[in-house]
MDTraj code that builds the backbone (N, CA, C; nanometers):
import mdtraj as md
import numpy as np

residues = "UNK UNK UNK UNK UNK UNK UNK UNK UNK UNK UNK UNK UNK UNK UNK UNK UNK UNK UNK UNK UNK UNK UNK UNK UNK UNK UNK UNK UNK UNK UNK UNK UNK UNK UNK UNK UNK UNK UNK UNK UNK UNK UNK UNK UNK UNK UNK UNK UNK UNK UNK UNK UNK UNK UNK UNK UNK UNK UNK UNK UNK UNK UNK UNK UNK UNK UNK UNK UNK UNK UNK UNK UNK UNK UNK UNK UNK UNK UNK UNK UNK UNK UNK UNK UNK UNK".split()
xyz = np.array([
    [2.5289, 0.2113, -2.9079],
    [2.4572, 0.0943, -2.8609],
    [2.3077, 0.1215, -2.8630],
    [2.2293, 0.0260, -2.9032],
    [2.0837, 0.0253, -2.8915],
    [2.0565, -0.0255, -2.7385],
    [1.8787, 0.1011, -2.7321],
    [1.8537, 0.0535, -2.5955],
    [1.6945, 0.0257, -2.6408],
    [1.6625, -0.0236, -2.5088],
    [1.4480, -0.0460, -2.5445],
    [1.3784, 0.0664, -2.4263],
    [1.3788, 0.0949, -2.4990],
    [1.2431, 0.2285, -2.3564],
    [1.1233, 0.2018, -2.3698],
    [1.0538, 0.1483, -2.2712],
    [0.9256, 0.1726, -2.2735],
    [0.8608, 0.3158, -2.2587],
    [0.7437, 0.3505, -2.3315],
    [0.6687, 0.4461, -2.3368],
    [0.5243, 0.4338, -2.3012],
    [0.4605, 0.5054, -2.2785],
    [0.3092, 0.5192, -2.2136],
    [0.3044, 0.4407, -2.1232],
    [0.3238, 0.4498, -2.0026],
    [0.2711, 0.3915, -1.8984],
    [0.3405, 0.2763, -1.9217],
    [0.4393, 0.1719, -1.9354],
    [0.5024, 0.0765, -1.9379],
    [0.6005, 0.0367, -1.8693],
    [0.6595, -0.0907, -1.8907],
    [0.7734, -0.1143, -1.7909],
    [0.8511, -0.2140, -1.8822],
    [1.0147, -0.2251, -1.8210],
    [1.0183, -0.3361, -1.9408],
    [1.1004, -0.4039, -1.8263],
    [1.0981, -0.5857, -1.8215],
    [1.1827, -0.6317, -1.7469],
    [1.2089, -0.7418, -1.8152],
    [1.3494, -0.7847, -1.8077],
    [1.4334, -0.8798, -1.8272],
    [1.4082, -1.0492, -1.7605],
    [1.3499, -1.0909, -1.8550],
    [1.2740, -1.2112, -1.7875],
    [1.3668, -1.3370, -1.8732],
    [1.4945, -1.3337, -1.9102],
    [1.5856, -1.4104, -1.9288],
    [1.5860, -1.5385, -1.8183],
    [1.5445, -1.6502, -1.8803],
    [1.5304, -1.7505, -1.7755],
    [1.6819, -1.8142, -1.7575],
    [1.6609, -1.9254, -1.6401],
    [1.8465, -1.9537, -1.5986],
    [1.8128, -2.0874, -1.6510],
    [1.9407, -2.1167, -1.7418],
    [1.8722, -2.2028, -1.8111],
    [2.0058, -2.3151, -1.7384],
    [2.0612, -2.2933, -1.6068],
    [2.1411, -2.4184, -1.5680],
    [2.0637, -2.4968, -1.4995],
    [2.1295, -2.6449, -1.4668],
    [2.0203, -2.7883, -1.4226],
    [2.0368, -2.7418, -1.2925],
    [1.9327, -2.8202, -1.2055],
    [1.8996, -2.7792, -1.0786],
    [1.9371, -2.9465, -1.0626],
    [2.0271, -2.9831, -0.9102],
    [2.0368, -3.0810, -0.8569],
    [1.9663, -3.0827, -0.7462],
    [1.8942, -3.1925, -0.6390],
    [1.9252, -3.2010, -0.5047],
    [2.0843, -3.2242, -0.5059],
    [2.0279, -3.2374, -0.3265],
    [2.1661, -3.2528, -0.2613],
    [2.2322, -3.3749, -0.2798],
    [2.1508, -3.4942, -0.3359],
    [2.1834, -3.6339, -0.3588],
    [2.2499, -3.6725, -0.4889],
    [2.2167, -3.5338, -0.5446],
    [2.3012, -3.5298, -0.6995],
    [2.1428, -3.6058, -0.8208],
    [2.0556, -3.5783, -0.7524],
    [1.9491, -3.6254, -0.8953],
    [1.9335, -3.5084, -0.9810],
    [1.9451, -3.5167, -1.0780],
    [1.8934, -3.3626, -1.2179],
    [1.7167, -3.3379, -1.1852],
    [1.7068, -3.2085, -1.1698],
    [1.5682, -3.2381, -1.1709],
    [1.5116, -3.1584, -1.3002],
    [1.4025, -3.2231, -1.3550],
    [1.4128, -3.1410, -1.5337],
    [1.3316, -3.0196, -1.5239],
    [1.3349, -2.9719, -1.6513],
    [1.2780, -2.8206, -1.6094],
    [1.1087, -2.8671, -1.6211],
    [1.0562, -2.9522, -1.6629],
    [0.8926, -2.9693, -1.6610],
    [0.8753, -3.0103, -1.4940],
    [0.9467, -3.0197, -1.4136],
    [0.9367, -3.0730, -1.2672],
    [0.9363, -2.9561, -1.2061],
    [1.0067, -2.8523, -1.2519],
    [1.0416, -2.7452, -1.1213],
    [0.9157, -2.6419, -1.1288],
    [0.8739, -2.5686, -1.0128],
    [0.8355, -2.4641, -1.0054],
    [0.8686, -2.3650, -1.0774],
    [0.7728, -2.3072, -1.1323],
    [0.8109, -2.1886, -1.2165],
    [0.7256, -2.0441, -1.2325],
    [0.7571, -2.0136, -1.0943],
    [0.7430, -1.8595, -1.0299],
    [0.8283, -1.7873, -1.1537],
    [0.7084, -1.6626, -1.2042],
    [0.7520, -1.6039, -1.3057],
    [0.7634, -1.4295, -1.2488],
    [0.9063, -1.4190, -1.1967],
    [0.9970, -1.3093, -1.1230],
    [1.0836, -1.2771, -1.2476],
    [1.1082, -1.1492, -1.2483],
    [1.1465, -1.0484, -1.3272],
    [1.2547, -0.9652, -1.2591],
    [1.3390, -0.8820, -1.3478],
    [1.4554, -0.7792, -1.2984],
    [1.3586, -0.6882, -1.3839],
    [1.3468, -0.5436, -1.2924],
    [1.3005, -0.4298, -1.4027],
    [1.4030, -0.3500, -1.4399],
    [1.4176, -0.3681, -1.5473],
    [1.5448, -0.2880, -1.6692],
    [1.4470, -0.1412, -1.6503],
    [1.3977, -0.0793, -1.7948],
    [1.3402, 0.0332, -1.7572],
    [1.2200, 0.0939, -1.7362],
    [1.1889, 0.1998, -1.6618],
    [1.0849, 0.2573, -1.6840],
    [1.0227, 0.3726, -1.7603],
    [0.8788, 0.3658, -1.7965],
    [0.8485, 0.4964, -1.8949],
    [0.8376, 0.6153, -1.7846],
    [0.8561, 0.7052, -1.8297],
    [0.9069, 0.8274, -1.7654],
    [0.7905, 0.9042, -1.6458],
    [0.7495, 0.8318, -1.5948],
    [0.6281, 0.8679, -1.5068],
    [0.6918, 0.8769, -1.3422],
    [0.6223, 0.9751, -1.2715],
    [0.7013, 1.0019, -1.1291],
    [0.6051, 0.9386, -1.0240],
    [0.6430, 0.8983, -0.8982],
    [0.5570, 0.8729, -0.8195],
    [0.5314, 0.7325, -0.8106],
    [0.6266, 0.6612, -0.8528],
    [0.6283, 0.5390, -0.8717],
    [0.6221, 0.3952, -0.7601],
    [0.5569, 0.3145, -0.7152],
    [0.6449, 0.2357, -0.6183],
    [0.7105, 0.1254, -0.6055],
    [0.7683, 0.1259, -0.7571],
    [0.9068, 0.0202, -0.8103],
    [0.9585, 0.1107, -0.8683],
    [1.0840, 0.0292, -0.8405],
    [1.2423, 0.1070, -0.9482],
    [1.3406, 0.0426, -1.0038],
    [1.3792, 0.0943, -1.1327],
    [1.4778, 0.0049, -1.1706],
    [1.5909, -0.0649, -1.1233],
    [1.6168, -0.1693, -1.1538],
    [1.6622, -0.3235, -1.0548],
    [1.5661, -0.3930, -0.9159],
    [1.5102, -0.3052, -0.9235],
    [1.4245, -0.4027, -0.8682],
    [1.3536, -0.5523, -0.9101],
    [1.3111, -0.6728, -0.8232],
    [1.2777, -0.8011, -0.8703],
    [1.1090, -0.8261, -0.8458],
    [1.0217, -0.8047, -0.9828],
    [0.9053, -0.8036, -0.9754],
    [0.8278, -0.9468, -1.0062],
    [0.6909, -0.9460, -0.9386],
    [0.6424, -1.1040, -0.9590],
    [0.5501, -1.0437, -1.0957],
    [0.5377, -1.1575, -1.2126],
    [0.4386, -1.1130, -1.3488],
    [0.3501, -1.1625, -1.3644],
    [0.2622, -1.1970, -1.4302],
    [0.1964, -1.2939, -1.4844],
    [0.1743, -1.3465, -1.6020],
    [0.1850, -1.4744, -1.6188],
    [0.2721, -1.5554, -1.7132],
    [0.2039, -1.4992, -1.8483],
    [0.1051, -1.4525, -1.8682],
    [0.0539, -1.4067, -2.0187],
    [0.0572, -1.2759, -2.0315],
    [0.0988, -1.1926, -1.9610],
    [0.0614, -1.0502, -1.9261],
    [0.2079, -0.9950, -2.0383],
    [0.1530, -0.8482, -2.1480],
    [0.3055, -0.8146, -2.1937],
    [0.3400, -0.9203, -2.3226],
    [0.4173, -0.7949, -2.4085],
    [0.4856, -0.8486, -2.5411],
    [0.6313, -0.8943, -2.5207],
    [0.6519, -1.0164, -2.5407],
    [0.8157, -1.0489, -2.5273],
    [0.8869, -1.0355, -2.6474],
    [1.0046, -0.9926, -2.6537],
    [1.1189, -0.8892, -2.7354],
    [1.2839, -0.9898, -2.6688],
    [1.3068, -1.0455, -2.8020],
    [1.4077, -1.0768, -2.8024],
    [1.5282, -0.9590, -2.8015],
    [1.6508, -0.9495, -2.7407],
    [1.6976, -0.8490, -2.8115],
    [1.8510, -0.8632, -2.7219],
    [1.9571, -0.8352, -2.8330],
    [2.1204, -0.9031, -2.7678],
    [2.0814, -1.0104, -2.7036],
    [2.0350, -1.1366, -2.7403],
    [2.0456, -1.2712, -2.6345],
    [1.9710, -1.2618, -2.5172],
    [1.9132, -1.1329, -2.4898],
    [1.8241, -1.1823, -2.4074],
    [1.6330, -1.1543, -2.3992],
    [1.5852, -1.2270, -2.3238],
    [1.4443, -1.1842, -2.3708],
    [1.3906, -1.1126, -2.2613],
    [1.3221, -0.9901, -2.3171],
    [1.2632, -0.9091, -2.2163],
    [1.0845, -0.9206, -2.2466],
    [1.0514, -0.8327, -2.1444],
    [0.9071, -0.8202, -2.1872],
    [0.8433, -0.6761, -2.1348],
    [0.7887, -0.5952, -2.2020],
    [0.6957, -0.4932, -2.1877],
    [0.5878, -0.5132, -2.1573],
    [0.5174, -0.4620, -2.0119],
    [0.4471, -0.4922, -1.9690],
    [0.3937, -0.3593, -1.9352],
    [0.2343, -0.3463, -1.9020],
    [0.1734, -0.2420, -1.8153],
    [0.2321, -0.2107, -1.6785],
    [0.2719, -0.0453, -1.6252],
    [0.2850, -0.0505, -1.4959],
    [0.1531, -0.0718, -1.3970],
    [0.0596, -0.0724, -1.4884],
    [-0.0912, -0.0951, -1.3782],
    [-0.0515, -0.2126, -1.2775],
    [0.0040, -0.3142, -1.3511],
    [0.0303, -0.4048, -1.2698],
    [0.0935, -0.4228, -1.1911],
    [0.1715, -0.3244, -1.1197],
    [0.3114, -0.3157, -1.0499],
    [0.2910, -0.2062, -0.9603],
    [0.2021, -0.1499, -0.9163],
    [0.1738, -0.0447, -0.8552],
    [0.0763, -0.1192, -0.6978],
])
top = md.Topology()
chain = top.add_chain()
for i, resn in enumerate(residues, 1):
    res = top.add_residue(resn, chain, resSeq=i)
    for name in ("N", "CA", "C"):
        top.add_atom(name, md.element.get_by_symbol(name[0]), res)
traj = md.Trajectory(xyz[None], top)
């Protein structure tokens, strides 16, 4: 099986969005240009650095331009700097 490792100082997290409809409780669809869209992450892996203060599975907040996104098996991840996560 293929895996993705980040290297130099990197991180990679799984930013696979949920792509099911959101109801209220009244049963209205609400569309995805309506909803909030807080851009939270799962961190898959890290580059090999110690002393860290995130860890893998952990749920990180990103920023929406920050990092190269990588399709890969169906889902999309993104490599990002750990500067930002520290």
């Amino acid at each position: 099986m293929k895996e993705l490792q980040p290297i130099n100082q990197n991180v990679l997290l799984d930013i696979t969005e949920d792509k099911s409809e959101q109801k209220t409780a009244s049963g209205i669809i609400i569309p995805d240009t309506a909803k909030e869209k807080n851009k939270f992450a799962k961190v898959v892996a890290i580059s090999n650095i110690e002393n860290l203060e995130i860890s893998v599975g952990e749920t990180v907040l990103y920023k929406q331009y920050s990092g190269s996104e990588v399709k890969f098996e169906g889902k999309t991840y993104l490599f990002d700097s750990l500067r930002f996560y520290f």
